[in-house]
CHARMM internal coordinates of N, CA and C (Angstrom, degrees):
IC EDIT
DIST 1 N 1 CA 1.4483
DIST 1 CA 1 C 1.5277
ANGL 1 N 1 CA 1 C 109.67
DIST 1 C 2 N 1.6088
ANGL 1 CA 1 C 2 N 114.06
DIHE 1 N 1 CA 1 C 2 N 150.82
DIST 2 N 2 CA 1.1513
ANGL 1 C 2 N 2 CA 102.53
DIHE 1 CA 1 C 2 N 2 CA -168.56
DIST 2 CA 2 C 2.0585
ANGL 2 N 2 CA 2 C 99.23
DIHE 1 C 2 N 2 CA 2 C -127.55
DIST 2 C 3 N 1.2055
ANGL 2 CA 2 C 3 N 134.63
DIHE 2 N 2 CA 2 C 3 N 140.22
DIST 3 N 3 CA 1.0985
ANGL 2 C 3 N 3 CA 154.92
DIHE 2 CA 2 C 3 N 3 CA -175.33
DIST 3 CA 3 C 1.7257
ANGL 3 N 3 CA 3 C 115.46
DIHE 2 C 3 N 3 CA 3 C -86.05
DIST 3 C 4 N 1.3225
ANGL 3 CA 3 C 4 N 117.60
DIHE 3 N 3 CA 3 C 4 N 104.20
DIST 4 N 4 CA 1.2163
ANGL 3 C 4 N 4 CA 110.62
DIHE 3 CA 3 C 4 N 4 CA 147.99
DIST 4 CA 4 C 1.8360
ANGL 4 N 4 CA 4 C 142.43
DIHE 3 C 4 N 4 CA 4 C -133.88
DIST 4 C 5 N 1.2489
ANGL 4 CA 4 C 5 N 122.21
DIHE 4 N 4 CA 4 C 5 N 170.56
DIST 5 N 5 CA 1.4051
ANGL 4 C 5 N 5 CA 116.23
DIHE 4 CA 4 C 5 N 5 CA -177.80
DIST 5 CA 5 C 1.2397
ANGL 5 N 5 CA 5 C 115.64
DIHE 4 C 5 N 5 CA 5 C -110.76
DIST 5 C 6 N 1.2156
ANGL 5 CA 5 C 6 N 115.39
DIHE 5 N 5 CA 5 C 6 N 155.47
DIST 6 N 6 CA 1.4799
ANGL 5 C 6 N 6 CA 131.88
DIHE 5 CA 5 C 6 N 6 CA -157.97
DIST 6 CA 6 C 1.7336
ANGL 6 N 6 CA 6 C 105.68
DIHE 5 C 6 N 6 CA 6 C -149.43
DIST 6 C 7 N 1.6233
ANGL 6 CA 6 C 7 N 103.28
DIHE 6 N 6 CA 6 C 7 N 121.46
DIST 7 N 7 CA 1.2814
ANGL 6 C 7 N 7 CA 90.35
DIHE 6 CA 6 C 7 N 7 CA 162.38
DIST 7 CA 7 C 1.5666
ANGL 7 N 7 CA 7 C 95.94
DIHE 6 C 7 N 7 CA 7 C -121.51
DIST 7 C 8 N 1.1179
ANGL 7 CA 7 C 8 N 95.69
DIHE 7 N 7 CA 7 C 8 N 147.82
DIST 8 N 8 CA 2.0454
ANGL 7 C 8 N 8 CA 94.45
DIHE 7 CA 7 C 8 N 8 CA -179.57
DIST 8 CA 8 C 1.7291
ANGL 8 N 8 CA 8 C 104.96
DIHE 7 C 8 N 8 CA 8 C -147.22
DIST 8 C 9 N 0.9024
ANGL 8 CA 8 C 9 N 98.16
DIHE 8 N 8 CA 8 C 9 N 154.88
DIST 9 N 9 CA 1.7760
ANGL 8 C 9 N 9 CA 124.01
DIHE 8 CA 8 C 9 N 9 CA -159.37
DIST 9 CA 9 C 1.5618
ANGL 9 N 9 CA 9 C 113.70
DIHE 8 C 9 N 9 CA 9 C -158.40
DIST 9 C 10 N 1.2132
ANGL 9 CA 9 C 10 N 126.04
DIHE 9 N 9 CA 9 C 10 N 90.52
DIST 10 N 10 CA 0.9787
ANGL 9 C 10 N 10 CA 147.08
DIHE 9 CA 9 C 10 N 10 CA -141.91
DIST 10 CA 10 C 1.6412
ANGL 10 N 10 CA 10 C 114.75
DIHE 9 C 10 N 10 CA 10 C -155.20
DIST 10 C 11 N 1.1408
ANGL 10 CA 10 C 11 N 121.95
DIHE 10 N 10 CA 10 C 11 N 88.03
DIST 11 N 11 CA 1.4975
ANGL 10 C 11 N 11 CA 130.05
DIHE 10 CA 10 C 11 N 11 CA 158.40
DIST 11 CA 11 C 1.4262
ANGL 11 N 11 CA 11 C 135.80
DIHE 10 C 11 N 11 CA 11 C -12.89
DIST 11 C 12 N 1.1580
ANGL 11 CA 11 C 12 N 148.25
DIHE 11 N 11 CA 11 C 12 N 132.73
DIST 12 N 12 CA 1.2173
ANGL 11 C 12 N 12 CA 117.86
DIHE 11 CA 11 C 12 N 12 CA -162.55
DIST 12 CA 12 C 1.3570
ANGL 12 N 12 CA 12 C 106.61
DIHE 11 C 12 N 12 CA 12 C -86.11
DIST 12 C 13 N 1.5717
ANGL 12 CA 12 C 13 N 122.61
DIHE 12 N 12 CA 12 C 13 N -31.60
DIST 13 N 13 CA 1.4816
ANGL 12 C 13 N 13 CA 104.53
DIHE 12 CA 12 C 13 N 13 CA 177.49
DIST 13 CA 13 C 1.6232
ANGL 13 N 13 CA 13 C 100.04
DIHE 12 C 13 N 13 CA 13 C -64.04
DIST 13 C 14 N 0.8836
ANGL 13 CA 13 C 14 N 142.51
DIHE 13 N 13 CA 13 C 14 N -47.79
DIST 14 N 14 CA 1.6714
ANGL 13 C 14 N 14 CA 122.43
DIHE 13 CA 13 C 14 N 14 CA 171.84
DIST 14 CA 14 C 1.7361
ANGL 14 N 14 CA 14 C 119.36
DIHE 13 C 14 N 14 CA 14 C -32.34
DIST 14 C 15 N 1.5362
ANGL 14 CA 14 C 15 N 112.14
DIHE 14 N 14 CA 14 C 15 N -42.14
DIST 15 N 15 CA 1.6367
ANGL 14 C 15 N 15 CA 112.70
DIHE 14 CA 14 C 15 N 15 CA -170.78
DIST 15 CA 15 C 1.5918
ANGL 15 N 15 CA 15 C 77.71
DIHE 14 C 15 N 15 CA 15 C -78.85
DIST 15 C 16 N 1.0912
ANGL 15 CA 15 C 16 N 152.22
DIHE 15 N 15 CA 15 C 16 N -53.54
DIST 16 N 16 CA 1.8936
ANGL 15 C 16 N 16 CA 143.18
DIHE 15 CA 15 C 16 N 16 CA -163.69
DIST 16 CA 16 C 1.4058
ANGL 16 N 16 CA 16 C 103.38
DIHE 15 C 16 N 16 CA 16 C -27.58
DIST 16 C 17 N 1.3250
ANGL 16 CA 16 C 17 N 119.55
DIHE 16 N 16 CA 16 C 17 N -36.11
DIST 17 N 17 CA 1.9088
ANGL 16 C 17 N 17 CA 132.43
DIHE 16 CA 16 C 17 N 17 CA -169.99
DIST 17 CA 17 C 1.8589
ANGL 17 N 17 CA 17 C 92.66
DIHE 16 C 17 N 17 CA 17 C -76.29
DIST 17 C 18 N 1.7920
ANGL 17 CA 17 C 18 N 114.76
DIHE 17 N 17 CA 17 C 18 N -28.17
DIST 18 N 18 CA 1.6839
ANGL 17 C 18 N 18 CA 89.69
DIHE 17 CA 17 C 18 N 18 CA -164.37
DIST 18 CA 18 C 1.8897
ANGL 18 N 18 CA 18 C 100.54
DIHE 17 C 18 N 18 CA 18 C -74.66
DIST 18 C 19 N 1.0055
ANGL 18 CA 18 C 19 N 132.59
DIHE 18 N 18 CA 18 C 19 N -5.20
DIST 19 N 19 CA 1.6118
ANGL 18 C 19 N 19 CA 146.78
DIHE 18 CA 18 C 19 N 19 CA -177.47
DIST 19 CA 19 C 1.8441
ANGL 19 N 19 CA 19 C 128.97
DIHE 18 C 19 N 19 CA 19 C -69.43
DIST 19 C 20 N 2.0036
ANGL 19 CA 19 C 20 N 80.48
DIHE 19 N 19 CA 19 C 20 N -36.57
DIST 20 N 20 CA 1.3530
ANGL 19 C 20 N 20 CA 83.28
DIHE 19 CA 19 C 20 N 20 CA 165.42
DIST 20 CA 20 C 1.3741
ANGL 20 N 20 CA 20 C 146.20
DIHE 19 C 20 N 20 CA 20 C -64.38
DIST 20 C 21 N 1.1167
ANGL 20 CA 20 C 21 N 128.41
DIHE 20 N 20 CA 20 C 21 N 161.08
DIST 21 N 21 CA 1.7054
ANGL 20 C 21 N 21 CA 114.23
DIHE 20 CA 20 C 21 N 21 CA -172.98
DIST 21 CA 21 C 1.5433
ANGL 21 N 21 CA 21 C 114.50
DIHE 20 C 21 N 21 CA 21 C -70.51
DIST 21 C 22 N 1.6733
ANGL 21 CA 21 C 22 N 102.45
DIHE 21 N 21 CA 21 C 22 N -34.65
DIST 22 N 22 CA 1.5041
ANGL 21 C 22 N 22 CA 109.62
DIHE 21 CA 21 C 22 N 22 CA 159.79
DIST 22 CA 22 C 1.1359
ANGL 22 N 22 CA 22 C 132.36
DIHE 21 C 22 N 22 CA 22 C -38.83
DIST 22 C 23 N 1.2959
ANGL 22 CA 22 C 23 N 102.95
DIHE 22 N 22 CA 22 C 23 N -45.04
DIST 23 N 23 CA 1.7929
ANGL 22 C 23 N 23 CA 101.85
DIHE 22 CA 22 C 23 N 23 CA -174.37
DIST 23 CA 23 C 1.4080
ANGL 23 N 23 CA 23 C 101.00
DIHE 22 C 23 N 23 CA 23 C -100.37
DIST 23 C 24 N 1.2879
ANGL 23 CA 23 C 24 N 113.94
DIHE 23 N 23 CA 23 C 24 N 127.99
DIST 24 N 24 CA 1.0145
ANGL 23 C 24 N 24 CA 141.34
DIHE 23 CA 23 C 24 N 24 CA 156.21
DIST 24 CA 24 C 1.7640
ANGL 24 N 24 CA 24 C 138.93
DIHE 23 C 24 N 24 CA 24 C -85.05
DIST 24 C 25 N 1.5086
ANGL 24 CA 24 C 25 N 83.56
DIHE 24 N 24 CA 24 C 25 N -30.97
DIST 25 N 25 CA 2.0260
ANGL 24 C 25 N 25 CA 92.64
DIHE 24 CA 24 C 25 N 25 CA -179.77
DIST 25 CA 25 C 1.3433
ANGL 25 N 25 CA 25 C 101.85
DIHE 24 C 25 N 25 CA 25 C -173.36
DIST 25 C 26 N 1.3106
ANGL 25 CA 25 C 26 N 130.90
DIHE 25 N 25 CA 25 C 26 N 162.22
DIST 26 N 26 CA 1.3206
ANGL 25 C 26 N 26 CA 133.05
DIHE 25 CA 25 C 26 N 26 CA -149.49
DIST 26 CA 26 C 1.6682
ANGL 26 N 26 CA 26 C 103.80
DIHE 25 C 26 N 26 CA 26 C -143.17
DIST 26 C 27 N 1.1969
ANGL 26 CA 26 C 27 N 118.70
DIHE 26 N 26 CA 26 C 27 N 130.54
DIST 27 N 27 CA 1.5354
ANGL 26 C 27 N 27 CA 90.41
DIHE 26 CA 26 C 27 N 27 CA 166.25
DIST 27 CA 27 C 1.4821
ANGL 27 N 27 CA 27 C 105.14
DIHE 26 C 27 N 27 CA 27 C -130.93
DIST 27 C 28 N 2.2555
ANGL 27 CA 27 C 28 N 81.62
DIHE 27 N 27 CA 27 C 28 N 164.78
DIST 28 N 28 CA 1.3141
ANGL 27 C 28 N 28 CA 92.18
DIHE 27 CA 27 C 28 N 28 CA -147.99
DIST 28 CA 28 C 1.1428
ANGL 28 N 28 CA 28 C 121.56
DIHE 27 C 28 N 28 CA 28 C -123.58
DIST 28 C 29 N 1.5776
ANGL 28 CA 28 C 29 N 144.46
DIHE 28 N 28 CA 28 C 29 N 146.79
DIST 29 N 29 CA 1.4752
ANGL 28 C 29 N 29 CA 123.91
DIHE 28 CA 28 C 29 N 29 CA -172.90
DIST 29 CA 29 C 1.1880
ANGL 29 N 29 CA 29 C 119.56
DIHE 28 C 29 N 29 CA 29 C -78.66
DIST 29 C 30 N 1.1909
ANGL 29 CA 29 C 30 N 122.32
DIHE 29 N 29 CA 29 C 30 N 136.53
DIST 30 N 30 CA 2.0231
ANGL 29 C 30 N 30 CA 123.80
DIHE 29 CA 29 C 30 N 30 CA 176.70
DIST 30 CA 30 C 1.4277
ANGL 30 N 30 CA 30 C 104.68
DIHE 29 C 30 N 30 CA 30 C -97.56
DIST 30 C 31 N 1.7141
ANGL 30 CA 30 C 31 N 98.61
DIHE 30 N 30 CA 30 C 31 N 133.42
DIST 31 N 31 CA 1.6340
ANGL 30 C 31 N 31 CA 102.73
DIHE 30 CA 30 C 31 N 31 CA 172.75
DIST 31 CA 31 C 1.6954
ANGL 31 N 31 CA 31 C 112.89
DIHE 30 C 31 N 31 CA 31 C -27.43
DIST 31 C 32 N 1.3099
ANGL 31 CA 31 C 32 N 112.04
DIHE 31 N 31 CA 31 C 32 N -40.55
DIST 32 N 32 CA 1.7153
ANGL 31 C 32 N 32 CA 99.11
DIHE 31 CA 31 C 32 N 32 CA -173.20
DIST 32 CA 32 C 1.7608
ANGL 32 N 32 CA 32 C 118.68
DIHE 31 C 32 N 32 CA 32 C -96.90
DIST 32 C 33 N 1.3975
ANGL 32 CA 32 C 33 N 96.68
DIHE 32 N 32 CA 32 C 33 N 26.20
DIST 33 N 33 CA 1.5155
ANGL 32 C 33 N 33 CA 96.17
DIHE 32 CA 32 C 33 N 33 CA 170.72
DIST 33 CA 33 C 1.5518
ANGL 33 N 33 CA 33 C 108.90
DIHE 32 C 33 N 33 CA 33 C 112.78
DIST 33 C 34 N 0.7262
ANGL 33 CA 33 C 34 N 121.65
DIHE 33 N 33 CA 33 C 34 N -35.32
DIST 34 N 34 CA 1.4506
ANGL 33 C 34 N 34 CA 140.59
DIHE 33 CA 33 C 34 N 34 CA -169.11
DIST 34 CA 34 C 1.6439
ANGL 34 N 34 CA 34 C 119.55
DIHE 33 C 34 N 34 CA 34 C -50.17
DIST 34 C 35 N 1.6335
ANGL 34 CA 34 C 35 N 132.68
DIHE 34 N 34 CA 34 C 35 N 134.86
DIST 35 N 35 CA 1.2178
ANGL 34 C 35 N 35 CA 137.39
DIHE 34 CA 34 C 35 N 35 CA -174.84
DIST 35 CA 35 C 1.0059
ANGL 35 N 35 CA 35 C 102.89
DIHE 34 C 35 N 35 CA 35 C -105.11
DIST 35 C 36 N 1.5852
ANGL 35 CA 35 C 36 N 138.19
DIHE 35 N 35 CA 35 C 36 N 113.47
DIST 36 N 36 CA 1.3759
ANGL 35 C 36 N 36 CA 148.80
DIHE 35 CA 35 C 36 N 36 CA 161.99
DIST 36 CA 36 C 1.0454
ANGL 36 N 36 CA 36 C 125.48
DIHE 35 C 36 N 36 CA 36 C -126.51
DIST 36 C 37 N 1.1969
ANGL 36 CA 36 C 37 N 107.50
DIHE 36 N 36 CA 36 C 37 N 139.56
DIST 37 N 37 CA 1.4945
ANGL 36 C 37 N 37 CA 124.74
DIHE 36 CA 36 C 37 N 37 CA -167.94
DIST 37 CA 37 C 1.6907
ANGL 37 N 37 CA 37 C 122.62
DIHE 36 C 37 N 37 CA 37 C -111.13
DIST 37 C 38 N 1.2091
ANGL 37 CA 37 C 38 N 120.09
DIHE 37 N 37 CA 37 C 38 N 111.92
DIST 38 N 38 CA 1.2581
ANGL 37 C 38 N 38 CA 108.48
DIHE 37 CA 37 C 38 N 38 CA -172.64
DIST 38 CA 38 C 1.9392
ANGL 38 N 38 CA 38 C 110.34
DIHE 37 C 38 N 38 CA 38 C -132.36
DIST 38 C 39 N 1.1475
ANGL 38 CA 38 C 39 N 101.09
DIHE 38 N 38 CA 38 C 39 N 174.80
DIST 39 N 39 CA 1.6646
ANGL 38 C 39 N 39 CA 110.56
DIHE 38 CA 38 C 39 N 39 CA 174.68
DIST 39 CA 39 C 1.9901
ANGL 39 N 39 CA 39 C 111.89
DIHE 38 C 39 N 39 CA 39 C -65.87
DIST 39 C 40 N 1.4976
ANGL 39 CA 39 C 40 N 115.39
DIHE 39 N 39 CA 39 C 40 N 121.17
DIST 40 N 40 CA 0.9223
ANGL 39 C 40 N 40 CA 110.86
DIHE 39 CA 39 C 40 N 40 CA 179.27
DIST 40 CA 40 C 1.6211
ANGL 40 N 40 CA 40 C 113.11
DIHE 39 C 40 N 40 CA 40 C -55.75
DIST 40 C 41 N 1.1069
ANGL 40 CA 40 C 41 N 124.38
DIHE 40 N 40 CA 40 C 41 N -31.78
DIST 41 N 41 CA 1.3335
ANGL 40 C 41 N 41 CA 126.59
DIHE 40 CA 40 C 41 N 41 CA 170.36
DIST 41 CA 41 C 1.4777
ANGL 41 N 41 CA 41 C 121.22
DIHE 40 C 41 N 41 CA 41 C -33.04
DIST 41 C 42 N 1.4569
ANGL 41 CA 41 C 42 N 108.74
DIHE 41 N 41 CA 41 C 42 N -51.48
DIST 42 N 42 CA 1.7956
ANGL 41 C 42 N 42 CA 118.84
DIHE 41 CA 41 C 42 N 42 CA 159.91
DIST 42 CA 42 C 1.4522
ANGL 42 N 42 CA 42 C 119.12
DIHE 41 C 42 N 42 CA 42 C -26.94
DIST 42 C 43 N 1.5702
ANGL 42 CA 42 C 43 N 115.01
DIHE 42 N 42 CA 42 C 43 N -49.43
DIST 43 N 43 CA 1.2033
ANGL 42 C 43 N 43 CA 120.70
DIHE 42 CA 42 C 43 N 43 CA -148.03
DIST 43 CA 43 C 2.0491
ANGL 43 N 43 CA 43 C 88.87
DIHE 42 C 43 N 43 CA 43 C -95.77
DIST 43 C 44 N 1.3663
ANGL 43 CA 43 C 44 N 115.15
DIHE 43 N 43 CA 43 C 44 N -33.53
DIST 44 N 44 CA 1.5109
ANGL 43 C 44 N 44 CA 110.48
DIHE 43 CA 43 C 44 N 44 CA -160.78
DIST 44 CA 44 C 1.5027
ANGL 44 N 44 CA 44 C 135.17
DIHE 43 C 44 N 44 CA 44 C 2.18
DIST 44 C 45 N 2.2758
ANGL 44 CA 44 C 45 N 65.20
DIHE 44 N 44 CA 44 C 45 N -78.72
DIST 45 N 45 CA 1.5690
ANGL 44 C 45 N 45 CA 115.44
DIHE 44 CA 44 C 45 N 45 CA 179.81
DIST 45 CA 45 C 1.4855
ANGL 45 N 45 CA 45 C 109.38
DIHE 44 C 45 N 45 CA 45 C -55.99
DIST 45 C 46 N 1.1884
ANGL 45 CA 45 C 46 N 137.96
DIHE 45 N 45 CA 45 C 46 N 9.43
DIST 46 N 46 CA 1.4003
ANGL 45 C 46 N 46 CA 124.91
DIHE 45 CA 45 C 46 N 46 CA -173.17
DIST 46 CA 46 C 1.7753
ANGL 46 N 46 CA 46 C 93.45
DIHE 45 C 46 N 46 CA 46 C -141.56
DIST 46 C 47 N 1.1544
ANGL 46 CA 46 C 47 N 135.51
DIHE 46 N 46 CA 46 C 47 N 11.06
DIST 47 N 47 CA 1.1195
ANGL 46 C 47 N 47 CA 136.88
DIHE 46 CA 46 C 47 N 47 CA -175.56
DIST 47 CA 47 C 2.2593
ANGL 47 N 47 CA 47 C 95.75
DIHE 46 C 47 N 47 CA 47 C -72.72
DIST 47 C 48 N 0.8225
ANGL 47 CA 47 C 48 N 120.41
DIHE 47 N 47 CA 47 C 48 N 163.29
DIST 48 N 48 CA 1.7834
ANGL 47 C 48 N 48 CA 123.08
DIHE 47 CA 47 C 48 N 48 CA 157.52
DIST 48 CA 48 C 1.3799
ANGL 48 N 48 CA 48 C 107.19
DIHE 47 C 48 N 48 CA 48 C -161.56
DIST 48 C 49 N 1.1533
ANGL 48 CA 48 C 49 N 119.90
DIHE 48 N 48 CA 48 C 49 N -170.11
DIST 49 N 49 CA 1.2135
ANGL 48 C 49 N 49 CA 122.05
DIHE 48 CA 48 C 49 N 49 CA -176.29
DIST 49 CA 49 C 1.6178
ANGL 49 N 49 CA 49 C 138.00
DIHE 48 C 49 N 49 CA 49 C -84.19
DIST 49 C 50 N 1.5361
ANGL 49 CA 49 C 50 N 89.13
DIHE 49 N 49 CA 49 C 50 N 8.52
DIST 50 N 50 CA 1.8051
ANGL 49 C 50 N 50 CA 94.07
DIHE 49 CA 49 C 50 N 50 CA 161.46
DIST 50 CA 50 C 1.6496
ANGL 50 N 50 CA 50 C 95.32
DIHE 49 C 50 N 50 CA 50 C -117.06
DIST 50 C 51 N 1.2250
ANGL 50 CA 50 C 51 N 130.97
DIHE 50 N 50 CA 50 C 51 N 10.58
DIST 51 N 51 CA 1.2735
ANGL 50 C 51 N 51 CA 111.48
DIHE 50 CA 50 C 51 N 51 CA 174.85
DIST 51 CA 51 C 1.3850
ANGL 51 N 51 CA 51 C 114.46
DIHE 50 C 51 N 51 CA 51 C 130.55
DIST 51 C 52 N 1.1444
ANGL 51 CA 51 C 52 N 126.37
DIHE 51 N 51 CA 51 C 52 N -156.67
DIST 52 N 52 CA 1.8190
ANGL 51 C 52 N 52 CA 120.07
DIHE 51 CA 51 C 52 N 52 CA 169.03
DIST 52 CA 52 C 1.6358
ANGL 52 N 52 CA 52 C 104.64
DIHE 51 C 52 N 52 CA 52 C -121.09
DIST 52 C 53 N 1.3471
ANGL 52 CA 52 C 53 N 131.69
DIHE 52 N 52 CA 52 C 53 N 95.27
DIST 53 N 53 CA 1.4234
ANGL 52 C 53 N 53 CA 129.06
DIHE 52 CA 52 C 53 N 53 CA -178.80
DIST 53 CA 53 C 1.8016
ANGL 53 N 53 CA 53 C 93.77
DIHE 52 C 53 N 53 CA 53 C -126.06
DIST 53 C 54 N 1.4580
ANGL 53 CA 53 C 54 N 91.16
DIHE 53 N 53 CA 53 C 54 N 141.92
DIST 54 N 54 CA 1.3084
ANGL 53 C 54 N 54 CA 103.48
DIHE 53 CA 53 C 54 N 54 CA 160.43
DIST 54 CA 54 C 1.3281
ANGL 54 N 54 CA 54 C 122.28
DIHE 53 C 54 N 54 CA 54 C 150.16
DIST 54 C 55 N 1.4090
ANGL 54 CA 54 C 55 N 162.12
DIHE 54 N 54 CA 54 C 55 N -125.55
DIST 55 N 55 CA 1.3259
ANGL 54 C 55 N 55 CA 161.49
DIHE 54 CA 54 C 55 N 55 CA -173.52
DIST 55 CA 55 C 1.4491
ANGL 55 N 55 CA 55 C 110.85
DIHE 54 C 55 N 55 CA 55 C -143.33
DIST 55 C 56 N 1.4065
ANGL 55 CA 55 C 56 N 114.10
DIHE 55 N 55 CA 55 C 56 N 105.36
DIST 56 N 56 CA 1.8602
ANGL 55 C 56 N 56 CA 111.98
DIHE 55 CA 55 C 56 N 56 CA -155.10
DIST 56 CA 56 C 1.5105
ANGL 56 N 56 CA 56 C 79.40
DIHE 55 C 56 N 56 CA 56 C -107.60
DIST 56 C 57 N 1.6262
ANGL 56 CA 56 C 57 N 109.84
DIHE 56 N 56 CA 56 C 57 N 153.07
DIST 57 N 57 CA 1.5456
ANGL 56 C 57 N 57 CA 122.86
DIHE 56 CA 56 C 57 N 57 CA 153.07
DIST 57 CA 57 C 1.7500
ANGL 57 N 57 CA 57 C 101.07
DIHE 56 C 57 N 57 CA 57 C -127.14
DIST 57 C 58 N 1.5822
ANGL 57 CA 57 C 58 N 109.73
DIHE 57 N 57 CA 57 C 58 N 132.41
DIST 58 N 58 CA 1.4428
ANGL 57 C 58 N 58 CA 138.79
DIHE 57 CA 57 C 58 N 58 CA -175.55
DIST 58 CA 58 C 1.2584
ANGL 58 N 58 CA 58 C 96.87
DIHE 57 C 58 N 58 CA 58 C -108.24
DIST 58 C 59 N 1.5829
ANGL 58 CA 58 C 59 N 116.77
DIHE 58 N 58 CA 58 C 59 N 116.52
DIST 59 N 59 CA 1.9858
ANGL 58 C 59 N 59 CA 113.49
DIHE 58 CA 58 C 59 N 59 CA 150.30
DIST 59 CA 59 C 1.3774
ANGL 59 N 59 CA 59 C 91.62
DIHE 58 C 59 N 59 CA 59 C -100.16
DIST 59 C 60 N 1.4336
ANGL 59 CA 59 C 60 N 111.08
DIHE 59 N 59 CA 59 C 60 N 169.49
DIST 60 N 60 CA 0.9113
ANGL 59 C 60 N 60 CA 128.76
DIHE 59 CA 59 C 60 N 60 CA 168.80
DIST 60 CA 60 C 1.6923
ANGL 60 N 60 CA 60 C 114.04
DIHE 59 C 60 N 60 CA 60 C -148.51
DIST 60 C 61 N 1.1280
ANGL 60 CA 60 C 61 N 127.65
DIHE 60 N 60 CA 60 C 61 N 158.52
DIST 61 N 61 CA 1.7101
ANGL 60 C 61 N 61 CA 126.39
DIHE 60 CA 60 C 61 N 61 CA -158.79
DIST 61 CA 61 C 1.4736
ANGL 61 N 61 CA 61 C 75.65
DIHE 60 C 61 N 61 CA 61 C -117.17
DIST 61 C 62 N 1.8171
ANGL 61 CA 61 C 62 N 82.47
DIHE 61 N 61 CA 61 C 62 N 163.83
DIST 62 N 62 CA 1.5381
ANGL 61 C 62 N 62 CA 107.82
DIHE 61 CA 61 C 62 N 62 CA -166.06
DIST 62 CA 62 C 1.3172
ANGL 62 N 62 CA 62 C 94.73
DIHE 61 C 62 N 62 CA 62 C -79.75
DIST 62 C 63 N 1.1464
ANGL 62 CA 62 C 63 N 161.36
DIHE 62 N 62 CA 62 C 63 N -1.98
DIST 63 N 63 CA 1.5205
ANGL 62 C 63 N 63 CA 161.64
DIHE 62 CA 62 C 63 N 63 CA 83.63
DIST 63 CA 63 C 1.8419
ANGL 63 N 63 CA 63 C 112.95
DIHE 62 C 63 N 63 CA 63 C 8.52
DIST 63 C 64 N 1.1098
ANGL 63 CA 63 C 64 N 122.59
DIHE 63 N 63 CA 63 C 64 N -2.64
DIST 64 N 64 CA 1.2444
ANGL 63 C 64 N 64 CA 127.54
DIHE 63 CA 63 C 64 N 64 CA -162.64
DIST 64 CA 64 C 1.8811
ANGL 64 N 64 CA 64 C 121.38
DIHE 63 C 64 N 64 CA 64 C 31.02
DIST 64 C 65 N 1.2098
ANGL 64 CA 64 C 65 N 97.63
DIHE 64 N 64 CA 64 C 65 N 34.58
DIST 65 N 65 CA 1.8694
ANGL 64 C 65 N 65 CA 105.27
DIHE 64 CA 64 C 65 N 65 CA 165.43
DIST 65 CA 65 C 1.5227
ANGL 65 N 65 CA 65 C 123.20
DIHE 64 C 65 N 65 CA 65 C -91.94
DIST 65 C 66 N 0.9520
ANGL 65 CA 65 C 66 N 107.56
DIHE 65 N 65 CA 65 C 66 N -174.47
DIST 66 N 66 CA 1.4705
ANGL 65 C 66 N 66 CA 96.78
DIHE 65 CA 65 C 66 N 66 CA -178.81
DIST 66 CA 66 C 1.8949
ANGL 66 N 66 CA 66 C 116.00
DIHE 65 C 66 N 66 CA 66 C -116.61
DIST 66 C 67 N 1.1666
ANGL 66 CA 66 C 67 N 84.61
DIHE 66 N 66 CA 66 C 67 N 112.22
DIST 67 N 67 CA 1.4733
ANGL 66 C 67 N 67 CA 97.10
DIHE 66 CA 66 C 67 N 67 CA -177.87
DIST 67 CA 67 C 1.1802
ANGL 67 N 67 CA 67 C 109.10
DIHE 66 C 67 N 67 CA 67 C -63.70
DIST 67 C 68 N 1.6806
ANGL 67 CA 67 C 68 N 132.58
DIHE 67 N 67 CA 67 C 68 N -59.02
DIST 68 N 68 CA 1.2477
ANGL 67 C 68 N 68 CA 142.06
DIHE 67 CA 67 C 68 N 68 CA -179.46
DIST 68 CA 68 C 0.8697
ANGL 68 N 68 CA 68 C 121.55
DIHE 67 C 68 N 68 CA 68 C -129.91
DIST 68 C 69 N 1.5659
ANGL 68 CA 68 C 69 N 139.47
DIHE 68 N 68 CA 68 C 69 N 167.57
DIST 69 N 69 CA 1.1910
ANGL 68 C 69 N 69 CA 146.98
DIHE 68 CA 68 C 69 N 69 CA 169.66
DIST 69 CA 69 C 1.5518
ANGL 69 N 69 CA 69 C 110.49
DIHE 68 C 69 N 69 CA 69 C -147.25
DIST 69 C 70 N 1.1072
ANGL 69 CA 69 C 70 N 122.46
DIHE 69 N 69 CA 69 C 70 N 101.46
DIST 70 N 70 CA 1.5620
ANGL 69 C 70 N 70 CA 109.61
DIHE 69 CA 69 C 70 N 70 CA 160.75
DIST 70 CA 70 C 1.1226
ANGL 70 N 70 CA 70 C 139.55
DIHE 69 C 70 N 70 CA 70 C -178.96
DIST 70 C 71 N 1.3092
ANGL 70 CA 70 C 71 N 138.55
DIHE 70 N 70 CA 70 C 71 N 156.01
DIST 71 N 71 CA 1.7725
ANGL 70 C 71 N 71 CA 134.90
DIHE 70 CA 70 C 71 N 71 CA -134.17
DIST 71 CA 71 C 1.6979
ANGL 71 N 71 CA 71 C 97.70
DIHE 70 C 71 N 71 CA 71 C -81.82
DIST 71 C 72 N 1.4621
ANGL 71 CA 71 C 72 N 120.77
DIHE 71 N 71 CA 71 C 72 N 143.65
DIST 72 N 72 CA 0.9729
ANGL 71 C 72 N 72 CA 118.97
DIHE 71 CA 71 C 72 N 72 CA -167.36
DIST 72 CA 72 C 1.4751
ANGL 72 N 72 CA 72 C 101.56
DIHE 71 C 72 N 72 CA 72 C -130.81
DIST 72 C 73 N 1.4324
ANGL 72 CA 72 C 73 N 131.16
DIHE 72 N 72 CA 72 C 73 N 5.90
DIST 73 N 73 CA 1.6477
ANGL 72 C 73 N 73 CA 127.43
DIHE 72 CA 72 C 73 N 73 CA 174.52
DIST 73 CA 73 C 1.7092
ANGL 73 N 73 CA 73 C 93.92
DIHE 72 C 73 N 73 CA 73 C -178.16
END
COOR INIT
IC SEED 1 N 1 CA 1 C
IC BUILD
């Protein structure tokens, strides 16, 4: 399994786009540089009403799925 960090800050009319039928998955930058792509569904549950901000940790299985998702500060 592989570990990454996420800080994201994001508006809520920006998260309004993760709802659409269009979007499907978003990708995202990892503290160490990294382009990942995941299911907007991940992010939903952490959306509120100023937006989605905060310190995300991503596992992912050697299958490249998503093991975890979730806000860590």
């Amino acid at each position: 399994m592989r570990t990454y960090y996420f800080n994201l800050n994001a508006s809520y009319e920006m998260c309004e786009k993760l709802y659409t039928a269009s979007t499907n998955s978003v990708i995202l930058h990892s503290e160490s540089g990294e382009r990942i792509q995941i299911p907007t569904l991940n992010l939903r549950p952490f959306v509120t009403r100023v937006g989605l901000k905060g310190r995300f940790r991503l596992i992912i299985t050697s299958e490249n799925k998503v093991f975890s998702f979730e806000k860590i500060t």
